[in-house]
KEDRENDREN-117798 format. One record per residue (C-alpha): x, y, z; residue in three letters. Coordinates in nm, 3 decimals. Example, Ala and Ser with C-alpha at 12.3 -4.5 7.8 and 13.67 -1.06 7.14 Angstrom:
xx; yy; zz; type
1.230; -0.450; 0.780; ala
1.367; -0.106; 0.714; ser
END
This chain:
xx; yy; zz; type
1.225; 0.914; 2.649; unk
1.243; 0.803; 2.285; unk
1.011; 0.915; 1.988; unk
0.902; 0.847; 1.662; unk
0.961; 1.141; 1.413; unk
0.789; 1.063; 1.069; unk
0.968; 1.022; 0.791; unk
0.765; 0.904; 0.472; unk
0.459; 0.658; 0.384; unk
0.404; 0.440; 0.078; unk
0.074; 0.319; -0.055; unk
0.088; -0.030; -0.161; unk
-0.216; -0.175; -0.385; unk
-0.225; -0.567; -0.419; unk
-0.373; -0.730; -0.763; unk
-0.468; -1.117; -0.806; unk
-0.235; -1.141; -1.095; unk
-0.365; -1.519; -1.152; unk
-0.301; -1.889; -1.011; unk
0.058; -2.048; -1.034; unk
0.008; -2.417; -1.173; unk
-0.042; -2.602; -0.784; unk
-0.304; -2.371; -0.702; unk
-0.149; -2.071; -0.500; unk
-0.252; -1.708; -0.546; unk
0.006; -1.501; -0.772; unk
0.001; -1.187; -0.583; unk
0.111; -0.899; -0.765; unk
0.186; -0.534; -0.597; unk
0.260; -0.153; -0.733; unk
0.382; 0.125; -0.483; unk
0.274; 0.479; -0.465; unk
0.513; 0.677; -0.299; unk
0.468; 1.045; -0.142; unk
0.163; 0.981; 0.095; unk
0.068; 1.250; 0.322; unk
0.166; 1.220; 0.739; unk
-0.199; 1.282; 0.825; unk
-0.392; 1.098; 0.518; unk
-0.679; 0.874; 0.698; unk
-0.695; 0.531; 0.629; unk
-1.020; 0.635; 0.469; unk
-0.936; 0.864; 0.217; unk
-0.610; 0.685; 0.159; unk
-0.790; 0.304; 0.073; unk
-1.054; 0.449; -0.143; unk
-0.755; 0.657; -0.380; unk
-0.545; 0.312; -0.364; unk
-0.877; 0.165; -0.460; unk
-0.929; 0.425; -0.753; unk
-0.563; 0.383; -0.916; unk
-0.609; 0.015; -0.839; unk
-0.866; 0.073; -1.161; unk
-0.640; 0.151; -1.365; unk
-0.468; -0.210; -1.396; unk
-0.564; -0.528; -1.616; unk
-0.555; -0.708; -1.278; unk
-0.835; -0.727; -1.026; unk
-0.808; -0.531; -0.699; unk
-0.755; -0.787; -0.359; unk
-0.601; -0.519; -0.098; unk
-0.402; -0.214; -0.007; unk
-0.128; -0.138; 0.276; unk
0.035; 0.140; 0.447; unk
0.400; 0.115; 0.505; unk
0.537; 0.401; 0.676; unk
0.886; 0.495; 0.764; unk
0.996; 0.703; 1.132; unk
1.312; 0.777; 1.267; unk
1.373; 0.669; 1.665; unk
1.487; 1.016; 1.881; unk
1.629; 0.998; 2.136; unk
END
């Protein structure tokens, strides 16, 4: 039976970074790399949220992209 042996996460923050000129969002993105196996989604969204501050452009979402490798 195959399993999934974790490899890395990255936290990914999403900014409005404006409107284009026919009236779609501009979404703009910045990756922290390095996140913790067992951070919960709870304390991971609310330090996204936090560095999310720390840009000119206003906070719309975060993400969790993690990486495993299949074993066999």
């Amino acid at each position: 039976m195959a399993t999934l042996e974790f490899r890395n996460a990255v936290g990914k923050v999403y900014f409005n970074g404006g409107m284009t000129e026919g009236g779609k969002l501009i979404r703009k993105s910045k990756s922290y790399r390095g996140i913790a196996e067992g951070a919960t989604a709870d304390n991971l969204y609310k330090a996204l949220e936090q560095l999310a501050q720390l840009s000119e452009y206003p906070f719309i979402g975060a993400e969790r992209l993690e990486t495993a490798d299949i074993m066999n």
